[in-house]
N, C-alpha and C positions, 0 to 999 in steps of 0.2 A: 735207455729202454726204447725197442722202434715202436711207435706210433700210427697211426694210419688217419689221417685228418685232413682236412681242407686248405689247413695251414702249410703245411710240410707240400707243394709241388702242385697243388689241384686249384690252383687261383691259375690268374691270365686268359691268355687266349685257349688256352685249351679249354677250359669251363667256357670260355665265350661262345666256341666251334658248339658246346652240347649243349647250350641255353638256345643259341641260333636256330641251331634244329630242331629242339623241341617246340619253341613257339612259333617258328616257322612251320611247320606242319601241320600244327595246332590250326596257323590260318587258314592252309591251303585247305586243309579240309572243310570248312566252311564255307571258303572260295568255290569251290568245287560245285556241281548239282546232286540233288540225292539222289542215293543209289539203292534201287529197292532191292528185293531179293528176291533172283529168279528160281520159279517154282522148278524149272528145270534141274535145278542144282542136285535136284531130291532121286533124280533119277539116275542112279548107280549101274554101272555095267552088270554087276557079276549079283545076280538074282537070286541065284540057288538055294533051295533050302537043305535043313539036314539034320536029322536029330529032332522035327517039329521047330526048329528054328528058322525062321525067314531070312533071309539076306545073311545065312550062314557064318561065310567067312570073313564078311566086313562087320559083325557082330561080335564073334568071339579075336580075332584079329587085335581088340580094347582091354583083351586081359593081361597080356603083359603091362600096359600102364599101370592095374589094380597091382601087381606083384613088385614094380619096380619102385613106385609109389611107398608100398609099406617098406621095401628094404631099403629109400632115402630117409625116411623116417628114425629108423632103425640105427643107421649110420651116423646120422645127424647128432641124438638124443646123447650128450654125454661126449660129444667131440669139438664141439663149436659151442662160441665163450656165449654168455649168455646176450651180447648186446646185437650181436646176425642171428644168432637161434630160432625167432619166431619169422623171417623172411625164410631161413631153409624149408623150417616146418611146413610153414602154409604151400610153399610151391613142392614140397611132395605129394603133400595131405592132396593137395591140388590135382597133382600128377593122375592119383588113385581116383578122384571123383572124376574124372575128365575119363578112365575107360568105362566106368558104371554109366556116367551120362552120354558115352557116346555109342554104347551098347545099346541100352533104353532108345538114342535117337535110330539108330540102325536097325533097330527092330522093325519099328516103323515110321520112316520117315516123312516128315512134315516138317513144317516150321514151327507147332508147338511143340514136338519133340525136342527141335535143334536146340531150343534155348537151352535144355538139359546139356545139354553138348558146350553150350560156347560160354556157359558161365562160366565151369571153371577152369574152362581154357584161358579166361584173360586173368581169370584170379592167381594161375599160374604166372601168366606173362609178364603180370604188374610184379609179384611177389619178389620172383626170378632178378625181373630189374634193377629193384630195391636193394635186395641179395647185395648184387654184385656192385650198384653205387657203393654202398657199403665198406664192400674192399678195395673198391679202386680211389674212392675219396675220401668218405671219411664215414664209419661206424654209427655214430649218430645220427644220420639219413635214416638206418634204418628201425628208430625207433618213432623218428618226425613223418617219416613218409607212405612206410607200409600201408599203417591202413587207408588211410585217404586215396592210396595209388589203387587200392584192393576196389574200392568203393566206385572209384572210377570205371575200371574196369567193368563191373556188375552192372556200371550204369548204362553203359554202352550197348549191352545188352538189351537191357530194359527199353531202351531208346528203339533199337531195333529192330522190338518186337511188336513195340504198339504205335511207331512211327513208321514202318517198313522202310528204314534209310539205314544201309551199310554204311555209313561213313566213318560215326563215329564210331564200331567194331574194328571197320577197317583201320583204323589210327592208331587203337590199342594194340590190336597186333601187328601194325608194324612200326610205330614209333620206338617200343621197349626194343627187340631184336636187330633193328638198326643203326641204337642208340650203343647197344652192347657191345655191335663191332667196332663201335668207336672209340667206346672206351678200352677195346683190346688193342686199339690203333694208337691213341693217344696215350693212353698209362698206361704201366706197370705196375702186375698185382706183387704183393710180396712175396705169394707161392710159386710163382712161376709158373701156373699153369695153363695158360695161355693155349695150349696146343689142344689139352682136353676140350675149353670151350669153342675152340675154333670145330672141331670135330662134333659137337653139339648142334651148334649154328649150320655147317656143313650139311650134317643130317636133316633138320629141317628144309633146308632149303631144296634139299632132293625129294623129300617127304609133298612138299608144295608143287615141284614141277611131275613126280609120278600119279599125284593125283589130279593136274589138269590132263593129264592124260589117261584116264581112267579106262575109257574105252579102248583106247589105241592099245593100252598093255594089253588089257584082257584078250584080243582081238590077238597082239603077235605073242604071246606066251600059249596059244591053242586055249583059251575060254578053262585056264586052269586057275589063275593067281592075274585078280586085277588090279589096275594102279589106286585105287584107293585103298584096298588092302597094304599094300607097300607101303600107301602113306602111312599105316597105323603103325608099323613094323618100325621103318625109319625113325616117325616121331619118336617112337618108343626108345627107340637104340639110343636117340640122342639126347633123355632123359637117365637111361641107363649111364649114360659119359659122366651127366651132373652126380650123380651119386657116388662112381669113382672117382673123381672130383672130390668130393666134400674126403672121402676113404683116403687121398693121398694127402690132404689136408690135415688130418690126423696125426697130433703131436705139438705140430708146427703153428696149430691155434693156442693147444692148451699155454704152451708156452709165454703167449702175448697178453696184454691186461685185454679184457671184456670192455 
């Protein structure tokens, strides 16, 4: 019967390479100076209103998260064995609170709005992580790890907001997503599907570089469709990847012991 553990392939150096980097970043980040959070950040290219709605299309732009969100949900419930089910869950459930809260922040943007925004963006990131230990190492991670990673995540936040230091926000989201590629580098899932999360990861990372350029799109697209808008689009797309993902997964879990 195949197994999926820590026994079977995921000891040596390759568990060395992802302990190395996790606690190693862990340090740099402390190493580092804190980084507070420029009020600039708040100021979005594309303004427009529309419908009585303010900042329009970077507003509604969050609903696909809400839709994509319930149909990982949906997919998930009744396809994946019971011992990854509550990692799927949460990073859909995730997915869906992350366009509600970052609608609500786009409404009106501040730094007490954003918290709405970037809780469950990490509640996603941690979750998502956990997930995917899961299947690259060993299943039981994600009964030991989830929450505590979840709790991390939200702490970061919390840190934040009443410490004004990016740092540790900045570590949550990128410690999990760089950890991911690694473990797409270093294991093999038993699904094979390596390509969908490459195409996940992809997305984000485009989603990240069209919104440091928020202005410059808005600016060469004629003040129609700005890069922070795009960023919502992208993200979204590459949350849509995880849920066919989990749809081509189907079968080929029920098959395996929980």
């Amino acid at each position: 019967m195949e197994t999926n553990s820590l026994s079977v392939g995921a000891t040596g150096w390759r568990l060395a390479v992802l302990l190395g980097f996790f606690f190693g970043t862990m340090a740099l980040m402390f190493w580092v100076a804190p980084i507070p959070q420029d009020l600039a950040y708040h100021a979005f290219a594309d303004r427009r209103s529309l419908l009585g709605i303010p900042n329009f299309f970077d507003v509604i732009s969050n609903l696909p998260f809400v839709l994509i969100g319930i149909l990982g949900v949906r997919v998930s419930l009744g396809r994946l064995p019971r011992a990854i089910l509550p990692a799927w869950l949460m990073f859909f459930m995730a997915v869906s609170l992350v366009g509600v809260g970052s609608a609500y922040y786009h409404w009106a943007p501040d730094n007490d709005t954003l918290v709405w925004d970037r809780l469950p963006m990490t509640v996603g990131f941690m979750s998502l992580f956990v997930a995917l230990l899961g299947e690259y190492l060993d299943r039981r991670l994600v009964q030991r790890l989830l929450y505590p990673a979840v709790l991390i995540g939200a702490c970061s936040v919390v840190y934040w907001h009443f410490m004004d230091d990016l740092r540790f926000y900045a570590w949550v989201q990128f410690m999990p997503l760089t950890m991911i590629a690694m473990l797409l580098t270093l294991y093999r899932s038993r699904f094979e599907q390596n390509g969908l999360l490459l195409i996940a990861l992809g997305c984000y990372v485009l989603a990240k570089v069209v919104e440091y350029y928020d202005a410059e799109i808005f600016q060469l697209l004629g003040a129609t469709v700005s890069g922070h808008t795009l960023k919502h689009l992208l993200a979204s797309a590459g949350c849509l990847t995880m849920a066919v993902l989990v749809i081509k997964w189907n079968g080929k879990h029920d098959a395996l012991p929980a």
